[in-house]
TORMARDREN-921017 format. One record per residue (C-alpha): residue number from 1; x, y, z. Coordinates in steps of 0.001 Angstrom, whole numbers. Each point is the difference from the previous one (the first is absolute). Example, Ala and Ser with C-alpha at 12.3 -4.5 7.8 and 13.67 -1.06 7.14 Angstrom:
<drenzas>
(1 (12300 -4500 7800)),
(2 (1370 3440 -660)),
</drenzas>
This chain:
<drenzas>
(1 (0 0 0)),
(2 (1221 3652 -891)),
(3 (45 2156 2916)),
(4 (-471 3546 -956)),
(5 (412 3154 1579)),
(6 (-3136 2570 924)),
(7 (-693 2364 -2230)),
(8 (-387 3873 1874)),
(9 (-2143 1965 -893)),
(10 (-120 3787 597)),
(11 (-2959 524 2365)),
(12 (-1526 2597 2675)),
(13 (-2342 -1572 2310)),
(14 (-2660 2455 1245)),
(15 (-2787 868 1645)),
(16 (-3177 2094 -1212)),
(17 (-3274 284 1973)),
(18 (-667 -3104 2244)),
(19 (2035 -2017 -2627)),
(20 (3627 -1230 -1099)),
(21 (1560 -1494 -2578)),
(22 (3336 -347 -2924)),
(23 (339 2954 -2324)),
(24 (1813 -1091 -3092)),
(25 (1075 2560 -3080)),
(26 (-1174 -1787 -2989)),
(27 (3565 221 -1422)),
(28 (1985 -1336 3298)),
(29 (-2448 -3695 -94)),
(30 (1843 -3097 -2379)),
(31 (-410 357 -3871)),
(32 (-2988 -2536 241)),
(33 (-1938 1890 2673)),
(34 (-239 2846 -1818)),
(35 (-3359 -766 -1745)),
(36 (-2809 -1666 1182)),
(37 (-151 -3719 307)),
(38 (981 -2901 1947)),
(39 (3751 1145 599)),
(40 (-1127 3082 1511)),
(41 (-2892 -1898 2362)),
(42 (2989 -2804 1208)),
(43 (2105 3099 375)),
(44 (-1997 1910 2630)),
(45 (-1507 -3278 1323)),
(46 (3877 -1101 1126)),
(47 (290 3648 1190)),
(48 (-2964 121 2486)),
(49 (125 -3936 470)),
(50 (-2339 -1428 -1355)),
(51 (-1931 -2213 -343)),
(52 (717 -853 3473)),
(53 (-2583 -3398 1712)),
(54 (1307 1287 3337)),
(55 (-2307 3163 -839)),
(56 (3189 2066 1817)),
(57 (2294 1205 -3149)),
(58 (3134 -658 2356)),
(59 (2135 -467 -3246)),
(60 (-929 3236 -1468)),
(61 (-522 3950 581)),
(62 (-3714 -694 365)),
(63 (-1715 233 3326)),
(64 (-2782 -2679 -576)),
(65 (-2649 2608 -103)),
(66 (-1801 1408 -2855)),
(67 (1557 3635 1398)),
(68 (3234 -1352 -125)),
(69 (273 -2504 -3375)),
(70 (533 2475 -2378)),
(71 (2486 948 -2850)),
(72 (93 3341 -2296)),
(73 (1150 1136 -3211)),
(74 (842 3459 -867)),
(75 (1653 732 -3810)),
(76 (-249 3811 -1882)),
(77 (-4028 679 -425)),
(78 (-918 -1804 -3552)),
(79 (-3007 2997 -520)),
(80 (138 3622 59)),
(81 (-265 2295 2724)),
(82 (1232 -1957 2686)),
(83 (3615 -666 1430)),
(84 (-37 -4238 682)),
(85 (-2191 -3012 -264)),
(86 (-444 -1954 3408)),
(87 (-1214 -3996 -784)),
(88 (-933 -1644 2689)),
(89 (160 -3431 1317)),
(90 (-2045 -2021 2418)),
(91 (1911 -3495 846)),
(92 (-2111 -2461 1676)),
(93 (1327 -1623 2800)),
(94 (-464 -3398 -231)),
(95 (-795 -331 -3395)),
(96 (2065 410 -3397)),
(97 (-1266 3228 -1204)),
(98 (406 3613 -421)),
(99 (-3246 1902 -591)),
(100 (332 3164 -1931)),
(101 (-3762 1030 -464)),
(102 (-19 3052 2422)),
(103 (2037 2487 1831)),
(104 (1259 32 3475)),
(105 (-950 3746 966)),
(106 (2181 -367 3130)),
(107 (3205 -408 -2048)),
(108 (-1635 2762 -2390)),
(109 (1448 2271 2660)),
(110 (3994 -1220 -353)),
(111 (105 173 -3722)),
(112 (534 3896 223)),
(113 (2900 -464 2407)),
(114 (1176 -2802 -1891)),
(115 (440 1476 -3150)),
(116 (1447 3651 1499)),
(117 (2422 -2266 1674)),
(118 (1173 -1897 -2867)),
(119 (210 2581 -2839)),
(120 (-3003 -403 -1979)),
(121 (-1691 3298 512)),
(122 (1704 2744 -1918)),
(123 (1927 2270 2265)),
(124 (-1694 3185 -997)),
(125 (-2909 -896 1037)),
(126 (1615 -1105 3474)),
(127 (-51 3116 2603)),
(128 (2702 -250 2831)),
(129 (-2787 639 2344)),
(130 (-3649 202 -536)),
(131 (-1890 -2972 -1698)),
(132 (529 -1303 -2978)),
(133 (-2689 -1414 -1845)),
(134 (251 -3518 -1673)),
(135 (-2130 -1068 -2825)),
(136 (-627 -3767 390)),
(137 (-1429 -2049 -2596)),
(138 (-1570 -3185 1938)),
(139 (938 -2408 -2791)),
(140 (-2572 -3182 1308)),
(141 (-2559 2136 -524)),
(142 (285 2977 -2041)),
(143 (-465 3026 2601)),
(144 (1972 2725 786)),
(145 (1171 1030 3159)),
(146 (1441 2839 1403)),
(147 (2509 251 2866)),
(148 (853 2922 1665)),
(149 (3141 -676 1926)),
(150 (1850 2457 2684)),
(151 (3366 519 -286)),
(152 (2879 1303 2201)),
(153 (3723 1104 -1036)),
(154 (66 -1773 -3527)),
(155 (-1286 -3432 1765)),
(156 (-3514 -1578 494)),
(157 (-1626 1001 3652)),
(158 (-1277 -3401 1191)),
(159 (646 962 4059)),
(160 (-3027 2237 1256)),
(161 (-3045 315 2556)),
(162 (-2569 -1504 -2364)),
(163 (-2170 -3224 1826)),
(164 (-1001 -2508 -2427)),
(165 (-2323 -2696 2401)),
(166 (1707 -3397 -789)),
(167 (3123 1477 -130)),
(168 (1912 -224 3175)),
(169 (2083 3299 -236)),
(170 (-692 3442 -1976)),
(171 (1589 1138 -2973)),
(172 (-206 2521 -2512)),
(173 (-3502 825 -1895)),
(174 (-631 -794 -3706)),
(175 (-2856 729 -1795)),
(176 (-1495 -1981 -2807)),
(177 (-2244 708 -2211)),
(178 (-1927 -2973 -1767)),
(179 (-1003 1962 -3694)),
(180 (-3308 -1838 -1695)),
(181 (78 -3433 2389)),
(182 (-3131 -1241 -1143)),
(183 (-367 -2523 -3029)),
(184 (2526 -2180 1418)),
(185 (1379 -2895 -765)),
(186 (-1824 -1981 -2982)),
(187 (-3607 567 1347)),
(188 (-549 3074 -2566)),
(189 (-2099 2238 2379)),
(190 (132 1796 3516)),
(191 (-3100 -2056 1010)),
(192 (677 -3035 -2214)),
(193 (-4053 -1249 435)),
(194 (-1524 3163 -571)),
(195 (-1538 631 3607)),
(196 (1553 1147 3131)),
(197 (-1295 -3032 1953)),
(198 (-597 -3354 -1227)),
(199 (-895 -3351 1652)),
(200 (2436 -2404 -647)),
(201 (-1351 -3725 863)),
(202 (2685 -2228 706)),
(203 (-657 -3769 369)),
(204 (168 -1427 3444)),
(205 (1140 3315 1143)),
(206 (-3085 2378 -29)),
(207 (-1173 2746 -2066)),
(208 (1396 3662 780)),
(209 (-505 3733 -497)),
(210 (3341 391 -1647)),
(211 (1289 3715 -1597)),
(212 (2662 -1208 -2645)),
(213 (1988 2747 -1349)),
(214 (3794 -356 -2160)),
(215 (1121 3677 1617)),
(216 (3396 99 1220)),
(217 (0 -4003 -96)),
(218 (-3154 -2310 -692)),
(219 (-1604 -907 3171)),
(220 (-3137 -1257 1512)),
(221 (-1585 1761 2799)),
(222 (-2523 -1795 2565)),
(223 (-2143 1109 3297)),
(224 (2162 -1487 2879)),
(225 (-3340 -1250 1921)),
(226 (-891 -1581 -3653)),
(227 (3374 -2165 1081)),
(228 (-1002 -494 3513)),
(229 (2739 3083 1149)),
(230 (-53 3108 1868)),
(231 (2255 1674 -2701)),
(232 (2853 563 2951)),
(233 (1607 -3371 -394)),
(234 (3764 -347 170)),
(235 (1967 -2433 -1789)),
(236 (-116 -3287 2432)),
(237 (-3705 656 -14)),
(238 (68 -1310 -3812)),
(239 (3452 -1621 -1014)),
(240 (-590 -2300 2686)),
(241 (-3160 -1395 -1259)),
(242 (604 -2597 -2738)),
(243 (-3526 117 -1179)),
(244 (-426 3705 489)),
(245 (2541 498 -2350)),
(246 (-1152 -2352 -2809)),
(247 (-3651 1291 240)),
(248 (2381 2924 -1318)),
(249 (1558 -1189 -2754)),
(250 (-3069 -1772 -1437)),
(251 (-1419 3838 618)),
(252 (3093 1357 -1894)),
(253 (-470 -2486 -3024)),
(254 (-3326 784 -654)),
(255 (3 3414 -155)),
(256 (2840 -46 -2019)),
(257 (-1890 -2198 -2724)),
(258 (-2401 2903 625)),
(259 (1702 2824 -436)),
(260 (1512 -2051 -3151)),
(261 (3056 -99 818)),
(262 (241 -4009 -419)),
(263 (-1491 -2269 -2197)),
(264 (-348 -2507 1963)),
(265 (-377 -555 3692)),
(266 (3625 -2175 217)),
(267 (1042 2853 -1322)),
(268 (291 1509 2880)),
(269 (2478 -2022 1392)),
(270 (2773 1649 -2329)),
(271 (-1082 3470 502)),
(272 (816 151 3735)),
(273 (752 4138 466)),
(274 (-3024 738 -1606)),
(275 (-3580 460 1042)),
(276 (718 997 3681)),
(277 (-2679 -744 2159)),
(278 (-1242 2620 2643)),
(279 (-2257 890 2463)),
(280 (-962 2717 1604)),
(281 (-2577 1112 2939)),
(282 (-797 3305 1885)),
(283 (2131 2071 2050)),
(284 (494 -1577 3668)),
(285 (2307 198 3000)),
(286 (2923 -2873 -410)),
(287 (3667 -521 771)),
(288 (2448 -625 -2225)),
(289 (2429 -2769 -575)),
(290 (2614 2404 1826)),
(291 (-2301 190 2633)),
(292 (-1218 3791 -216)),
(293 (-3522 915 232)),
(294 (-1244 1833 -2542)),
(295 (-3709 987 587)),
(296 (-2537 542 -2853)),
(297 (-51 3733 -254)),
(298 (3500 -419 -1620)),
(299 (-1119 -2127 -2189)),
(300 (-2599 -136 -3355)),
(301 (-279 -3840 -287)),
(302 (1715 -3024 484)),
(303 (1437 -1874 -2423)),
(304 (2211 -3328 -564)),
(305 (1369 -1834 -2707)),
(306 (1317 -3040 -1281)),
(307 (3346 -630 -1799)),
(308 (1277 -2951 -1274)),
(309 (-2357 -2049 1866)),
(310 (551 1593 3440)),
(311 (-1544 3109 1532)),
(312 (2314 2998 -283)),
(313 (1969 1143 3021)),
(314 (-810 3764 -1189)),
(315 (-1163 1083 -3039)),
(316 (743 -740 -3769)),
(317 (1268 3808 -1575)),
(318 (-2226 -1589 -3196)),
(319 (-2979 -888 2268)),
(320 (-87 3069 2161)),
(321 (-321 2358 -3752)),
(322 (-3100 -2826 -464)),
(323 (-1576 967 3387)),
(324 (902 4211 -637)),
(325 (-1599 -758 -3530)),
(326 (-3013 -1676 1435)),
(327 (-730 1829 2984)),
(328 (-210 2942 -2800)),
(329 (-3075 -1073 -1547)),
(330 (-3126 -453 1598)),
(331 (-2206 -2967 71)),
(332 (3612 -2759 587)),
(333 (-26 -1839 2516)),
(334 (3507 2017 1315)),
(335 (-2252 3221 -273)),
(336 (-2652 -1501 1864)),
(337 (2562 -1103 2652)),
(338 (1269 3420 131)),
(339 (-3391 1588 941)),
(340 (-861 743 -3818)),
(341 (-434 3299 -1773)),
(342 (2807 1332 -1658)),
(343 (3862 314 822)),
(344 (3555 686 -1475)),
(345 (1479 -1557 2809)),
(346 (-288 -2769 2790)),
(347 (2011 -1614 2998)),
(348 (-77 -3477 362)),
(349 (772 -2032 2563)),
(350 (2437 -3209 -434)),
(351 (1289 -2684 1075)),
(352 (3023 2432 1453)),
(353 (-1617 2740 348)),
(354 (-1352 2948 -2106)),
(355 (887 1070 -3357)),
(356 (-1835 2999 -1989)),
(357 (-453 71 -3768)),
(358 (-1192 2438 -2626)),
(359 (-2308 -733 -3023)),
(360 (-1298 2485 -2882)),
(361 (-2825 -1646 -1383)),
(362 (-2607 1532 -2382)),
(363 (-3149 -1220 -1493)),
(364 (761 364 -4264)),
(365 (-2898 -879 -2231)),
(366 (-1555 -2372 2300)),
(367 (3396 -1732 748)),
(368 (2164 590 3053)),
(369 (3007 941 -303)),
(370 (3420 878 2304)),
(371 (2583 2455 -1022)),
(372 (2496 -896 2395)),
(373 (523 -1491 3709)),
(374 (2724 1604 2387)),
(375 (1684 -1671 2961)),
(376 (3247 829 2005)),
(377 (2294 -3331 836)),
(378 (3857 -16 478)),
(379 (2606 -2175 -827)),
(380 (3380 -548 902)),
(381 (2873 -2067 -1396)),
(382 (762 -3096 2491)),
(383 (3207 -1240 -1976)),
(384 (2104 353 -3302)),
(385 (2325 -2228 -1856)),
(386 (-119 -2979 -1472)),
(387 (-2440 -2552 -31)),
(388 (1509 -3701 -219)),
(389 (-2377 -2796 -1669)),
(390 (2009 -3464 -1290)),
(391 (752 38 -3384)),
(392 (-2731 -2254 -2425)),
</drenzas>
């Protein structure tokens, strides 16, 4: 047998929102990775370490969540107007795969610092202190997104006083701004069924008020008490329960072959990252996973979600412009759970915490519509170097 040395591969790993994972420049990954395809999958796979049976990703830079098994691609933007493309990468776990049908709006924020850092946005356009605003083209899914990004003496700020809840220590504020999020994905319409609430039936499961909407990232929204919740669950509550959490996924897979985004219900199965699955139920006094109390006059609504098959320890960046998008226009089921009427602007409450998200949504010849969704995150680069990942 030929023993081989690892290849290394220039990497940053980094944090954004309530996530982390390995940014790559397109040009630094092996000849083969550099377009789409099986190389590139087996590449990040080995990277993160999967697919791992032990469900733990000890081999790897993954951290066996779904906020933690992720890989990112940034190259010189392929469209005009904007300064990079960010692609995105979801690596299962324990299975062989690497889903690219959505974008992680948690890394969304670290693409901005990424590319400062690593001289892909042209330096005139780069203030020494200020922000500097980064054009992002969200390659999965065709959106643009624009980061505005504080800088100090030449350098990206990433040390400040900003509190992100899920996010043990504060760090500097960045703004995003998610331009046109609906029409996501391949479902072809912000409300892919035509209504704002639907019953979806779902064999052996029950049949549900469910708002399904492709803004920000295609997602299902349910009535907590529908579910048999309160709406102020933390994550034990639901990854915990084996049968809780397939009621889930058979949810998941049939509103996905709803909102046609499958053809067929096993298609589901290879289309992990996409629908999330959500739920949401009036404001109420709870206590975080940190332990804080947070009563309900701080809050709008609650809301969790799923990713990946498990119940989000925070919030997805993607899912929280679907709940600001939602909560925006009357008659949804997030709308209702906010108290109805209308709003630009709601605070949910999470898993972690809080978290407080911007919509503009219009109604435009009988068809709603959303012009953009704003949230502030931060990110921070954890480590830089060289990734190592054996050779073949």
């Amino acid at each position: 047998m030929t023993f081989l040395p690892q290849l290394r591969i220039p990497a940053t790993y980094m944090r954004g929102g309530t996530s982390k994972g390995v940014f790559f420049r397109l040009q630094d990954l092996p000849e083969a990775a550099q377009v789409p395809g099986a190389a590139r999958d087996a590449l990040l796979m080995r990277v993160i370490g999967s697919p791992d049976p032990y469900g733990k990703q000890t081999d790897g830079m993954g951290g066996a969540t779904s906020s933690t098994s992720k890989c990112v691609i940034i190259s010189t933007a392929s469209v005009p107007d904007h300064d990079v493309d960010y692609l995105y990468g979801q690596v299962s776990i324990d299975t062989a795969f690497v889903d690219w049908s959505g974008n992680c709006g948690n890394l969304s924020t670290a693409v901005g610092p990424f590319a400062i850092a690593n001289g892909l946005i042209d330096p005139a356009r780069v203030p020494r202190d200020g922000l500097c605003t980064v054009r992002i083209w969200q390659a999965n899914i065709g959106k643009t997104i624009i980061a505005h990004v504080p800088m100090r003496d030449g350098q990206v700020q990433e040390i400040g006083d900003f509190e992100l809840d899920g996010v043990t220590f504060p760090a500097a504020e960045i703004q995003l701004e998610f331009i046109d999020p609906s029409d996501d994905g391949d479902a072809g319409a912000m409300f892919p069924t035509g209504n704002l609430v639907d019953t979806l039936d779902v064999p052996g499961v029950g049949s549900f008020e469910v708002t399904m909407i492709t803004a920000g990232i295609p997602t299902i929204f349910l009535n907590a008490a529908d579910l048999g919740y309160t709406g102020t669950e933390l994550q034990p509550a639901i990854n915990e329960d084996k049968a809780a959490l397939a009621r889930f996924e058979k949810i998941r897979a049939y509103g996905a072959l709803r909102m046609g985004l499958i053809e067929k219900l096993e298609d589901a199965a290879t289309r992990q990252h996409t629908p999330k699955v959500a739920f949401v139920a009036p404001a109420q006094d709870y206590v975080s996973s940190s332990g804080k109390a947070i009563p309900a006059v701080d809050i709008d609504l609650h809301a969790r979600a799923l990713s990946m098959g498990k119940l989000h320890h925070a919030m997805m960046g993607t899912a929280a412009v679907a709940i600001g998008t939602a909560a925006a226009i009357p008659g949804t089921l997030v709308n209702r759970a906010a108290g109805g009427g209308e709003r630009e602007a709601v605070t949910f409450g999470h898993p972690s915490g809080t978290l407080r998200v911007g919509a503009q949504a219009a109604l435009v010849d009988g068809q709603w519509t959303v012009s953009k969704a704003i949230m502030s995150r931060s990110a921070r680069v954890l480590m830089e170097g060289k990734v190592r990942v054996p050779a073949g």
